[in-house]
MILUMTOR-83405 format. One line per field, with one value per residue (C-alpha): residue in one letter; chain; x, y, z. Coordinates in Angstrom, 3 decimals. Example, Ala and Ser with C-alpha at 12.3 -4.5 7.8 and 13.67 -1.06 7.14 Angstrom:
2
rest <- (A	S)
kette <- (A	A)
u <- (12.300	13.670)
v <- (-4.500	-1.060)
w <- (7.800	7.140)
//
This chain:
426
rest <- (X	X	X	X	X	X	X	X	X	X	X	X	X	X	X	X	X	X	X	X	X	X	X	X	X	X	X	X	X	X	X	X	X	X	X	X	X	X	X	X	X	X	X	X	X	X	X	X	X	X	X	X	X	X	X	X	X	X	X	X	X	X	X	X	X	X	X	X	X	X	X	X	X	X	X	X	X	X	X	X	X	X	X	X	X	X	X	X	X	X	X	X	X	X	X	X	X	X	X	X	X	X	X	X	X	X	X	X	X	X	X	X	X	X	X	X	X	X	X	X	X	X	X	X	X	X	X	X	X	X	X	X	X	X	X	X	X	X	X	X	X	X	X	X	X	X	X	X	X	X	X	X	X	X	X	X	X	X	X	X	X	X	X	X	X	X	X	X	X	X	X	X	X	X	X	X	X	X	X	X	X	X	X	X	X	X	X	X	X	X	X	X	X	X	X	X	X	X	X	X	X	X	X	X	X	X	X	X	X	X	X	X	X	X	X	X	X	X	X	X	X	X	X	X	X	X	X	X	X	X	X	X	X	X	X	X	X	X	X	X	X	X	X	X	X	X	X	X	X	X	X	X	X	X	X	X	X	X	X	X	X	X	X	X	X	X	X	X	X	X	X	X	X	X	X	X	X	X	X	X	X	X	X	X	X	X	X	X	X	X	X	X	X	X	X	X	X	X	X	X	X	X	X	X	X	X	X	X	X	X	X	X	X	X	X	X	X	X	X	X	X	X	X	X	X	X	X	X	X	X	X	X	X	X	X	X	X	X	X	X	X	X	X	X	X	X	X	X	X	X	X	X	X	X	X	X	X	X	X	X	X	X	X	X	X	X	X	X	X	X	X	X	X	X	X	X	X	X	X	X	X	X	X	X	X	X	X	X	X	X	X	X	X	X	X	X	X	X	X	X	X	X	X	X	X	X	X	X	X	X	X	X	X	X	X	X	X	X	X	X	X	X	X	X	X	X)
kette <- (A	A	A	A	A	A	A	A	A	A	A	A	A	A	A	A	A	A	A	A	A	A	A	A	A	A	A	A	A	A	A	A	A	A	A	A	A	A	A	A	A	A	A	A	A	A	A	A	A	A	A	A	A	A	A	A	A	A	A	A	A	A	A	A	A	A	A	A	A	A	A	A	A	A	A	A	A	A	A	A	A	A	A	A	A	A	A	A	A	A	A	A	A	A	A	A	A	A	A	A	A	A	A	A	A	A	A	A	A	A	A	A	A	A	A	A	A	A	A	A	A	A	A	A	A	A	A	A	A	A	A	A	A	A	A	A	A	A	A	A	A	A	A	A	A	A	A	A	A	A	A	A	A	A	A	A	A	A	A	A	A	A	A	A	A	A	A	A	A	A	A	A	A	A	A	A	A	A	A	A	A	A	A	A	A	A	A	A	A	A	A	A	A	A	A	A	A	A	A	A	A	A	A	A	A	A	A	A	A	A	A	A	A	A	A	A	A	A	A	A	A	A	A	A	A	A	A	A	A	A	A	A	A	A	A	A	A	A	A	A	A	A	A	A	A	A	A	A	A	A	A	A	A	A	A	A	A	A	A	A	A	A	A	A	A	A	A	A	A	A	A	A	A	A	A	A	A	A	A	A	A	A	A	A	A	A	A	A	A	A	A	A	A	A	A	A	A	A	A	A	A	A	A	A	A	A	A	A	A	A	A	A	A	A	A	A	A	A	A	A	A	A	A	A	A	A	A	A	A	A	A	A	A	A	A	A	A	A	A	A	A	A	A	A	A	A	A	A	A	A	A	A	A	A	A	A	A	A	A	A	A	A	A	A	A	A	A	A	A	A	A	A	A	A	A	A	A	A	A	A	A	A	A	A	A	A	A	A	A	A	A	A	A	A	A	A	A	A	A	A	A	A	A	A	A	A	A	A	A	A	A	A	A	A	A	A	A	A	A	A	A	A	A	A	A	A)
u <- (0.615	-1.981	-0.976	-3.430	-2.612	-4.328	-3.718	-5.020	-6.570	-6.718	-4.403	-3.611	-5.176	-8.168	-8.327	-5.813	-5.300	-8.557	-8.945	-5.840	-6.161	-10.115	-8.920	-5.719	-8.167	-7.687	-3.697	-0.354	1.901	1.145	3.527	4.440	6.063	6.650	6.933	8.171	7.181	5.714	2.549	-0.030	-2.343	-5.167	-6.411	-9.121	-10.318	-10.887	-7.438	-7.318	-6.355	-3.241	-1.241	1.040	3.413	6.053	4.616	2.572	-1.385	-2.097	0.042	-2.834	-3.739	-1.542	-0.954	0.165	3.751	4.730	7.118	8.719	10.165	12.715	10.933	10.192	12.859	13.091	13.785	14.972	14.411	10.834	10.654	12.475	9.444	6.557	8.006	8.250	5.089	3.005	6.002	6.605	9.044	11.476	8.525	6.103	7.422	10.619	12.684	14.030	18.071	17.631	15.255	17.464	17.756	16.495	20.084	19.944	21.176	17.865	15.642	17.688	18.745	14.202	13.393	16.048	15.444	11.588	12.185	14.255	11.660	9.500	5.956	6.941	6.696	5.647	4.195	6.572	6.426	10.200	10.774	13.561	12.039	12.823	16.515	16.833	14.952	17.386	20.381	19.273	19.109	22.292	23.756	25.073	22.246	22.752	20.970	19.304	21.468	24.701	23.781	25.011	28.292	30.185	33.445	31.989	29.815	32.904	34.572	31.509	29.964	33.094	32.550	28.891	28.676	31.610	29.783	26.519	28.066	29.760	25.895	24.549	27.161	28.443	24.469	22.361	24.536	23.397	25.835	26.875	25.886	28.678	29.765	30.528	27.093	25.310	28.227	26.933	23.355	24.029	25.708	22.776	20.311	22.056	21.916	17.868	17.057	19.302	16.918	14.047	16.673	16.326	16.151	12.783	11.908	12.454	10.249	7.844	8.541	8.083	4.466	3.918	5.346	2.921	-0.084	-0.949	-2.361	-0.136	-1.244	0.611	0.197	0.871	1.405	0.144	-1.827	-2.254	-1.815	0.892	3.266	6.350	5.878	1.986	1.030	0.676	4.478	6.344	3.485	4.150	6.172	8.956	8.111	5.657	2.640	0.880	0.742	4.276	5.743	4.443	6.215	9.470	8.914	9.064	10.536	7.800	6.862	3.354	2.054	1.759	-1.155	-4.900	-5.978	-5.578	-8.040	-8.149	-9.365	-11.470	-13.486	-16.832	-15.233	-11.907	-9.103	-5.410	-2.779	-0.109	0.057	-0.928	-3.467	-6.997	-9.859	-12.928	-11.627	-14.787	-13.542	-16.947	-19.566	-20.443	-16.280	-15.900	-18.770	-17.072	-14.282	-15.619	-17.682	-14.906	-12.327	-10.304	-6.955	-3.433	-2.321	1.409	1.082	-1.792	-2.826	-6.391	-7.025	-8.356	-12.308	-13.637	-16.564	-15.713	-13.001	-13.946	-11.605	-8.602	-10.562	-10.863	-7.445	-5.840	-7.827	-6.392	-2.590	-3.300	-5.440	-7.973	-10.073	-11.930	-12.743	-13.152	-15.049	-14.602	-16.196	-19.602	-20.930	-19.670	-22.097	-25.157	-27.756	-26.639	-29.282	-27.594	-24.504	-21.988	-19.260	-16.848	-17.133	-14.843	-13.092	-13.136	-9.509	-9.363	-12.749	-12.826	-14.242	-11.901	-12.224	-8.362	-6.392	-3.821	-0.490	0.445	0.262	-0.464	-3.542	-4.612	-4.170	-6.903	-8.788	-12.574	-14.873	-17.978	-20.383	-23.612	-25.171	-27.426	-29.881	-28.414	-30.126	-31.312	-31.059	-27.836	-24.774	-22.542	-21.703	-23.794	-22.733	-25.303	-26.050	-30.119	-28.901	-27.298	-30.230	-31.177	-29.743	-26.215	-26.365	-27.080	-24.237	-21.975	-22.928	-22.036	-18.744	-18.576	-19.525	-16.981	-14.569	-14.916	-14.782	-17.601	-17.281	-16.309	-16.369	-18.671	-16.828	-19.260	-17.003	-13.545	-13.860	-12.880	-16.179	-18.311	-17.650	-20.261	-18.961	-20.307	-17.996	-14.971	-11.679	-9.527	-11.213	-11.944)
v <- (-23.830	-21.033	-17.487	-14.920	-11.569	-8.747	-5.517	-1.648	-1.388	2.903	5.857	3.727	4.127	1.381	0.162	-2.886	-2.909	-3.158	-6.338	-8.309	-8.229	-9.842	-12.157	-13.614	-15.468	-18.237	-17.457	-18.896	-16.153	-12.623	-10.914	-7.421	-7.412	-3.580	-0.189	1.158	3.447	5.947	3.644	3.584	0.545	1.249	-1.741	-1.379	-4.887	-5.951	-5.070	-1.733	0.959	0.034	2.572	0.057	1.246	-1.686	-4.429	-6.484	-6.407	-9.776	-8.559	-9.081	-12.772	-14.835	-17.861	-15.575	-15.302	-11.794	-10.808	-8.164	-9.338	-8.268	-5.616	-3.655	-0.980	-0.198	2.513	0.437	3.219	3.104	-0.964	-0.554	1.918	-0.868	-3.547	-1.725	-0.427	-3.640	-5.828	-8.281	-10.980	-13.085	-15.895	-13.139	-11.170	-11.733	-9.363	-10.258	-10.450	-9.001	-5.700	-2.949	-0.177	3.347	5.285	8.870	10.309	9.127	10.521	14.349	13.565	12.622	15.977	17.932	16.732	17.207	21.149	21.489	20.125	23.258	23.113	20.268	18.377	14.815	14.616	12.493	11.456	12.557	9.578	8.392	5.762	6.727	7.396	3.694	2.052	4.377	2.870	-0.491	-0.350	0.933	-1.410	0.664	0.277	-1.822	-4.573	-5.907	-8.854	-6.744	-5.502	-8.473	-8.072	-5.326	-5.951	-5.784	-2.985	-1.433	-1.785	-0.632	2.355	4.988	4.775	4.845	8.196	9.575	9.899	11.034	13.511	15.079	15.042	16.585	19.737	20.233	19.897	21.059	22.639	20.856	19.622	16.260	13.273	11.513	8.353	7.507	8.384	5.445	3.240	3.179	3.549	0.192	-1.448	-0.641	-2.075	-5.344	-5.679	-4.895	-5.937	-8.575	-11.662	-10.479	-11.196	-14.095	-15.300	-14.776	-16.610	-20.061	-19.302	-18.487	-21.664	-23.794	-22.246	-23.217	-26.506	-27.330	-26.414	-23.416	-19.908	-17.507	-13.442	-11.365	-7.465	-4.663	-1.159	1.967	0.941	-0.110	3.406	4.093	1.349	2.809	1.133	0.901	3.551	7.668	8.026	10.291	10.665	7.090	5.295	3.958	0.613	-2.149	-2.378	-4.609	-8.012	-8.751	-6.991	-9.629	-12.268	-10.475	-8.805	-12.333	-14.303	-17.016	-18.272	-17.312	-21.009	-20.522	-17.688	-19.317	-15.959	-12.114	-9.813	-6.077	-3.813	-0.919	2.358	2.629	6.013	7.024	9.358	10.307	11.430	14.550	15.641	13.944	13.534	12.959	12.528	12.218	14.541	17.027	20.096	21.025	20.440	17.063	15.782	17.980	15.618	12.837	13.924	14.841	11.493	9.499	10.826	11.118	11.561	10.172	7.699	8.290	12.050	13.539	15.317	15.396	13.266	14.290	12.789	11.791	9.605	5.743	5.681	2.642	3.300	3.285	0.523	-1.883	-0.676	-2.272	-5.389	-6.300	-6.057	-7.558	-10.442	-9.939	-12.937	-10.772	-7.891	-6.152	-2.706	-1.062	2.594	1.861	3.165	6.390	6.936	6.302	8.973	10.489	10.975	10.289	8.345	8.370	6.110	7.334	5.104	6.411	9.425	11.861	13.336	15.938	16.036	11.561	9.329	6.425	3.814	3.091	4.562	6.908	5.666	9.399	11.611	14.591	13.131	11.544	15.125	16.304	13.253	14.558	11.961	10.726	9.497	7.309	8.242	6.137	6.930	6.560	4.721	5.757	2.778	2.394	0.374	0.826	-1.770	-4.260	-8.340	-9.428	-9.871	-8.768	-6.377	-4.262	-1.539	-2.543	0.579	-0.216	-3.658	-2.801	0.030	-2.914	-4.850	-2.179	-1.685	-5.878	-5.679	-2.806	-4.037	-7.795	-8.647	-10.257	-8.777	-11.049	-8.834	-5.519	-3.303	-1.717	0.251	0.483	-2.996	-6.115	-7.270	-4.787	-7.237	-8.472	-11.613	-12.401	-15.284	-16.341	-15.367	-17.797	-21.385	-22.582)
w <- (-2.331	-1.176	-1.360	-1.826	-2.806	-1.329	-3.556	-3.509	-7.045	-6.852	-5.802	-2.251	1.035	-0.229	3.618	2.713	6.880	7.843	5.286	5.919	9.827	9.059	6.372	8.358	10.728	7.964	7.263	9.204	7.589	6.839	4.176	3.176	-0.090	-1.194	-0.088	2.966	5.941	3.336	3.734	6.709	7.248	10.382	11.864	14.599	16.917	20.266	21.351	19.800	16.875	15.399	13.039	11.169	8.689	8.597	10.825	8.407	9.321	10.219	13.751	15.568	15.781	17.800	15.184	12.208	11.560	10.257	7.074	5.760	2.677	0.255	-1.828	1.653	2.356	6.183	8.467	11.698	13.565	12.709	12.990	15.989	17.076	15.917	17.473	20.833	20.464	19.345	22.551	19.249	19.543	17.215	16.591	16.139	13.347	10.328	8.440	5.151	5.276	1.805	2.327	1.902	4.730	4.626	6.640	7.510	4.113	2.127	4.647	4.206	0.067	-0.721	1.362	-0.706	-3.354	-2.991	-2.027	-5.358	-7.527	-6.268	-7.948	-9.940	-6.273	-6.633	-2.925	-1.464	2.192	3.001	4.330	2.433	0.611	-2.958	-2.238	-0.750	-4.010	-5.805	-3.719	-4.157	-8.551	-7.628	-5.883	-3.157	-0.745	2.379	3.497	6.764	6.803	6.515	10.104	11.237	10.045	11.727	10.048	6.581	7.357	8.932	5.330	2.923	4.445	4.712	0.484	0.445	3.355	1.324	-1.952	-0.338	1.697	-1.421	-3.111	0.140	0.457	-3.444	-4.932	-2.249	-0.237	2.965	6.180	6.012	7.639	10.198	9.403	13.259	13.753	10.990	12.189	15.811	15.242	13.027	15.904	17.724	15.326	14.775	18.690	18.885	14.849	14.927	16.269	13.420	10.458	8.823	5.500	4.601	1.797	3.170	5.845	3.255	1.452	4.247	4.797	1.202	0.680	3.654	2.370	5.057	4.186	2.898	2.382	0.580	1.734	-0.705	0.138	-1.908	-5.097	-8.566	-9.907	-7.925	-9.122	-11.059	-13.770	-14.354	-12.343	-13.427	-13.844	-12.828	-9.994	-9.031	-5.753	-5.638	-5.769	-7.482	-5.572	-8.153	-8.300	-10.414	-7.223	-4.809	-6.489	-6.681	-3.392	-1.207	-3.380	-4.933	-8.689	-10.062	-9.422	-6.082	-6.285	-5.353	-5.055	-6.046	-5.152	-5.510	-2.667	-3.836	-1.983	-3.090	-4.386	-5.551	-3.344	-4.399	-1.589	-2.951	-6.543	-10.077	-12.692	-11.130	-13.602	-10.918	-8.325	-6.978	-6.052	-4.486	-1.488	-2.288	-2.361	1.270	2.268	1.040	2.642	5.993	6.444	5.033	7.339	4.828	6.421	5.336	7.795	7.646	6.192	7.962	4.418	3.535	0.693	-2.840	-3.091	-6.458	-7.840	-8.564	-11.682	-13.330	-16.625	-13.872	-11.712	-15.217	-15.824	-12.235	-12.690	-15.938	-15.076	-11.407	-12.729	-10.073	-9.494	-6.021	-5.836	-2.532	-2.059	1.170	2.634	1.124	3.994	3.407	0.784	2.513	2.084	-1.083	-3.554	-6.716	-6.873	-9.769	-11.425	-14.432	-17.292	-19.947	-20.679	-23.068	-24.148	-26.648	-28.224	-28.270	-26.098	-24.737	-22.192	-21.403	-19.111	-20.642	-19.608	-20.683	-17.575	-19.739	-21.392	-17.614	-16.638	-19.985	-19.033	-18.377	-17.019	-19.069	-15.675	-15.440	-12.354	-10.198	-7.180	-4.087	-0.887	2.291	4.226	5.983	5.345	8.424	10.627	8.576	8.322	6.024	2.396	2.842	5.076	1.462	0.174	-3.344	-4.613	-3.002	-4.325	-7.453	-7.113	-6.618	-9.012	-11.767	-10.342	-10.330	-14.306	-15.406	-13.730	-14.476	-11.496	-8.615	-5.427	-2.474	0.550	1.353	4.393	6.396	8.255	9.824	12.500	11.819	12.515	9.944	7.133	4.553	3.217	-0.324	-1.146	0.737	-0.728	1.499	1.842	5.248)
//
């Protein structure tokens, strides 16, 4: 039973697109397991850029079946968008019966609520993710599969829009939200969403049982999950590896694989602890070469040196047995390099990762640097192709994090892959 996680082991945007559309060559089934349209996953081939932020990444080979599972929470509006966009059909991609929906009211309650917070802001997207986990712990969030049944729908929502009209006006003082208007945009979505809803899970099974390549996709990272990650500054969701079992709906035994995807440096999207973050020429570089853009927010990203207290950290409670390192290229040229090795928090030297935001935040980084290579990295395929100073770059990372590398990115294409060890048998 082969499933093979592929998980972001920093602050997200690790290039988990890029890697999953290369590595489902050798998968039937693609899955996304958390998260919602608050992530972004690029994937650039032959047929084109691709700006995914439901659609699973493996989209783009013709033999691998697409899922969003359970622990996704979707905006059919923006599925609806995806699906138009990629021309997707019924065999082409499945949505989980059980992933709760993101309705009008979370997209207005997460911005409100955002505004109130003021400079306490956690950098949310807005886009009504965290109100629809919140829903769902609930139990009053709505699910895919409900679309298809008007009647019941008909019965559930007037309580549901009644209560979170009466948060909207009485605590923030905003206009309410028409419950005619959700009632027919969810007749409208169980016309266009309805062939994509299925039960998930025995699709997933059935991939399984028969012995064909399963990948697991997780959204945001490590140190974003809400319960391992830099809490409060976390998502709403559990990105690591506990949350890909939950998140489709499979036992531990089925995992052959779990590998972490890490930059060759470290970057963090909105607000939150950052111990390596350079505030200086040499992270606007970083920056600048890296294009270091949010997908879904547009925001520039926060550049730091490689964390390898929060890197060692992410391997340990994903299990990595891979460990991917992407953007290397982006490095080329420096003349010193540098990787964080512990911290030092009020006066002591430690090499865990506080679980404490507040000692994360006092966190200063204790660096060994290394001398960078002039020989370049992008767009290479090849092992010998790797300057000795980048390999041996890598192979610190590989020994602090306990982990061997696997795959080298060379760049943003599918094809500018260096291939160390195959994560998915062939």
């Amino acid at each position: 039973m082969p499933a093979y996680a592929v998980i972001g082991g920093q602050w997200g945007d690790e290039g988990k697109g890029k890697i999953i559309d290369y590595l489902a060559r050798d998968a039937s089934a693609v899955a996304r397991y958390s998260g919602g349209n608050n992530a972004g996953h690029t994937v650039i081939n032959d047929a084109g850029t691709f700006k995914l932020h439901l659609v699973p990444s493996g989209i783009c080979w013709p033999h691998v079946t697409n899922i969003i599972g359970n622990g996704v929470v979707v905006d059919p509006d923006v599925l609806l968008g995806e699906i138009n966009e990629l021309n997707l059909t019924p065999e082409k991609l499945v949505v989980s019966d059980r992933a709760h929906l993101i309705l009008p009211y979370h997209v207005e309650l997460d911005r409100l609520e955002e505004a109130r917070r003021g400079n306490d802001a956690i950098g949310t997207t807005g886009r009504g993710v965290g109100p629809a986990y919140l829903d769902k712990v609930n139990r009053t969030g709505l699910r895919a599969g409900e679309l298809l049944d008007p009647e019941d729908l008909a019965t559930r929502l007037p309580a549901i829009v009644e209560f979170k009209n009466e948060v909207l006006t009485k605590i923030y003082g905003a206009d309410p939200v028409d419950i005619e208007d959700i009632f027919r945009a969810s007749l409208r979505w169980a016309t266009e969403l309805g062939p994509y809803i299925k039960p998930a899970e025995y699709f997933i099974a059935e991939a399984l049982e028969s012995g064909e390549n399963l990948i697991l996709e997780g959204a945001q990272g490590a140190l974003l999950d809400l319960d391992h990650g830099s809490y409060p500054y976390v998502t709403s969701s559990n990105p690591t590896v506990g949350g890909a079992l939950s998140g489709v709906g499979i036992g531990p035994r089925a995992f052959a694989g779990v590998a972490g995807v890490f930059k060759a440096y470290t970057t963090r999207v909105g607000a939150g602890p950052f111990p390596t973050e350079l505030l200086d020429e040499v992270g606007e570089k970083i920056r600048t070469i890296g294009k270091e853009v949010g997908t879904t927010t547009g925001r520039a990203r926060r550049v730091g040196w490689f964390d390898g207290v929060a890197g060692r950290y992410s391997a340990k409670i994903n299990g990595f047995d891979a460990l991917i390192i992407t953007k290397l290229d982006i490095l080329d040229g420096f003349d010193t390099v540098k990787v964080c090795v512990a911290y030092e928090i009020d006066g002591e030297r430690t090499e865990n990762f506080p679980i404490d935001s507040a000692l994360l935040a006092r966190s200063k980084p204790i660096y060994e640097e290394f001398p960078g290579w002039s020989g370049s990295t992008a767009g290479i395929t090849r092992r010998e192709d790797i300057p000795a100073n980048a390999m041996a770059y890598i192979h610190f990372i590989e020994d602090i994090l306990g982990v061997k590398a696997s795959v080298i990115s060379s760049g943003p294409r599918r094809e500018e892959t260096v291939v160390l060890k195959d994560i998915i048998p062939r």
